[in-house]
C-alpha positions in Angstrom: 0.0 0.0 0.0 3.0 2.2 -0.5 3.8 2.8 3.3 7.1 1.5 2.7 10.6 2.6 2.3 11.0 -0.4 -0.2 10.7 -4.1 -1.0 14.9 -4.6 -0.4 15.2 -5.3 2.8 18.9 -3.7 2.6 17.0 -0.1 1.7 14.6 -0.5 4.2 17.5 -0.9 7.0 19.4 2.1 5.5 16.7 4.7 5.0 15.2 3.7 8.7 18.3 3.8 10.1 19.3 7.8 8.8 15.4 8.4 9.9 16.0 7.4 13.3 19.5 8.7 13.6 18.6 12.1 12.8 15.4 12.0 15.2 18.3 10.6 17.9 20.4 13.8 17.8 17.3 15.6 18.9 15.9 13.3 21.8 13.6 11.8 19.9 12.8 8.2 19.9 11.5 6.2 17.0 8.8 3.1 16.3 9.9 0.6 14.5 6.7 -0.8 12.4 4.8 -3.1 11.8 6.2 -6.7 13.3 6.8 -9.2 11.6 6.2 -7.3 8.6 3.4 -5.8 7.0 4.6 -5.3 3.7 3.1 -8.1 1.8 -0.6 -7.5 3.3 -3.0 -6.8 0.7 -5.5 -5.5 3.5 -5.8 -3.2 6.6 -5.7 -4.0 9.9 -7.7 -0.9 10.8 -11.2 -2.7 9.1 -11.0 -5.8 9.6 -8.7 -9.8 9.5 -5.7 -9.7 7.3 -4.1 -12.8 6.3 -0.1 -12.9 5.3 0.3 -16.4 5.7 1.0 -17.2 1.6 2.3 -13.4 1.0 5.0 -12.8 4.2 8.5 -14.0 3.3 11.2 -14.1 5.9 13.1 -11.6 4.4 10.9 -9.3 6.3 12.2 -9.7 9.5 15.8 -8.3 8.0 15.5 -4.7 8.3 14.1 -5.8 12.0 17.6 -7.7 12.6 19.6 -5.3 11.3 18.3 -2.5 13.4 18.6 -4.4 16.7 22.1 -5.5 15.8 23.0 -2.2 15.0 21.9 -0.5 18.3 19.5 1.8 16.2 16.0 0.0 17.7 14.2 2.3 20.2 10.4 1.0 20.2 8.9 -1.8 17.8 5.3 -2.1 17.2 3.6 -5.1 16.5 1.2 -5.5 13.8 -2.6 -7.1 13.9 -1.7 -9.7 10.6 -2.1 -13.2 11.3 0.7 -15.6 9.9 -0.9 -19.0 10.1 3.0 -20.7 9.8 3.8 -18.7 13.2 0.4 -18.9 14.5 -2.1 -20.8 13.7 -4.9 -18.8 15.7 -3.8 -15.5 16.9 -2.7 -12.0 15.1 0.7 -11.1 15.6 -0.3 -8.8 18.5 -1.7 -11.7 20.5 0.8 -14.0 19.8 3.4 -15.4 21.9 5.5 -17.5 19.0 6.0 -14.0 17.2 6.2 -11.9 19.8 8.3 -13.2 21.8 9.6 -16.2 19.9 10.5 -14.4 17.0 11.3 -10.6 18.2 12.6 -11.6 21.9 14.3 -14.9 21.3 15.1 -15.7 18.0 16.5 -11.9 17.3 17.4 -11.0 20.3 15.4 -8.3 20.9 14.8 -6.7 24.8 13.5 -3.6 24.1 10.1 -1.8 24.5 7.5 -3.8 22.1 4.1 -1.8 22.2 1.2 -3.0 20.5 -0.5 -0.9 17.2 -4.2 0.1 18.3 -5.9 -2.1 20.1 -9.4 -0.6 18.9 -8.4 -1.2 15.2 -10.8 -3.7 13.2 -8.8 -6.7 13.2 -8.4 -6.9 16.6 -11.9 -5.3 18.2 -14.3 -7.2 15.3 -12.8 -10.6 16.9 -11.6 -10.2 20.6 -13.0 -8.7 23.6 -11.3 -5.4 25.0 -10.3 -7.2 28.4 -9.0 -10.5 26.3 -7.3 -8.7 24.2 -5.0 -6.9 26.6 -4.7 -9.9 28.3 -3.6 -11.9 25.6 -1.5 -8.8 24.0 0.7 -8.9 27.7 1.1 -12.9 28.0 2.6 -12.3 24.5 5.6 -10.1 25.9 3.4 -6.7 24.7 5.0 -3.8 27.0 2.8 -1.1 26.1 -1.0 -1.4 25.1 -1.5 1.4 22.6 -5.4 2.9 22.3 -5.7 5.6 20.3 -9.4 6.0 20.7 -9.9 7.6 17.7 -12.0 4.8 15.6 -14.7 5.4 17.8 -14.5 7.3 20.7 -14.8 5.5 24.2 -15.0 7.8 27.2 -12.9 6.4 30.0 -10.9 4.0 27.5 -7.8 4.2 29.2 -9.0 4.2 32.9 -10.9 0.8 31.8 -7.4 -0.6 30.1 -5.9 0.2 33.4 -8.7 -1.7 35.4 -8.5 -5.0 32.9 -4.4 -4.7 34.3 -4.4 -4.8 37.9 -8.1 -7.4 37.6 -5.8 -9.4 35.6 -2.9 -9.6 38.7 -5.2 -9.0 41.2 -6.6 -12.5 40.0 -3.3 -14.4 39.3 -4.0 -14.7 35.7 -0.7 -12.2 34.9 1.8 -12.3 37.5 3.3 -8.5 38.7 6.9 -9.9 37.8 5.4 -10.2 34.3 4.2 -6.7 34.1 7.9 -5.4 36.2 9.5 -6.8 33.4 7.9 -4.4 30.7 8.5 -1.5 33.6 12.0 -2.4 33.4 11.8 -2.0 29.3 10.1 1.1 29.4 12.4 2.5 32.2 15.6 1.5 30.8 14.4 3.6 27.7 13.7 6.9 29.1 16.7 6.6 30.6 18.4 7.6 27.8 16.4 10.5 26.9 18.4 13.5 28.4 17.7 15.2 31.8 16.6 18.8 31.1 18.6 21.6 32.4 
């Protein structure tokens, strides 16, 4: 859909790389987006179920590598495609085998991971709000993003908050799982500079 820097993987890494450098030398961070890839969808994830699963090629998850080798990766952001040969049931968001089988393990990856919207189509047409975030977390998800702009829900964030502590408050999501992403997020303003 031409929200790409390219289809070479060797482009992508160089042109994102320049993009966040230049953000770096004024204290800015950057996303990286959409894991694993959302350049061979041939839908959106903001209306509805996108499918990659015969389209995604591993070569996708280069530019990914690259940055995180080179030091360059700030934030990455998942993406709401399902990949049926990583998951059979569950959108990249949700899933644990991508998340944090793919990002976190198999590329080494311990930054911040925050989700795209949860309020998008793919995601809200097929899973209820508290599930969601639920499952979003046990997939190693540091940050729930809601950008409550699809269709405005008053309180939104307050309720997002509530589904959190129910969820540890009940066992289901231990606190040393939700330390861990407070640890991520930490370690990553601590780079930002202290203002004078």
């Amino acid at each position: 859909l031409g929200r790409s820097y390219s289809a070479d993987p060797a482009v992508v890494t160089a042109h994102s790389s320049c993009f966040l450098q230049a953000h770096h030398k004024h204290n800015i961070f950057g996303t990286l987006k959409h894991f694993p890839g959302h350049g061979s969808s041939r839908s959106d994830t903001h209306r509805g179920f996108v499918d990659v699963t015969e389209t995604w090629q591993e070569v996708e998850l280069e530019p990914y590598a690259n940055l995180i080798q080179n030091g360059d990766c700030d934030v990455i952001m998942t993406a709401h495609i399902v990949n049926k040969k990583y998951d059979e049931k569950l959108p990249a968001t949700l899933s644990r085998p991508i998340v944090t089988g793919i990002l976190r393990e198999r590329l080494g990856y311990n930054g911040v991971v925050m989700s795209d919207d949860m309020q998008m189509r793919a995601i809200s047409q097929y899973y209820d709000f508290g599930g969601a975030i639920q499952q979003a977390i046990e997939a190693g998800v540091d940050i729930i993003s809601i950008s409550n702009n699809s269709g405005y829900q008053a309180g939104v964030a307050t309720r997002a908050s509530s589904v959190i502590r129910d969820l540890v408050d009940k066992g289901t999501i231990s606190a040393e799982r939700i330390d861990q992403s407070y640890q991520r997020i930490m370690r990553l303003k601590e780079r930002l500079p202290v203002a004078a």
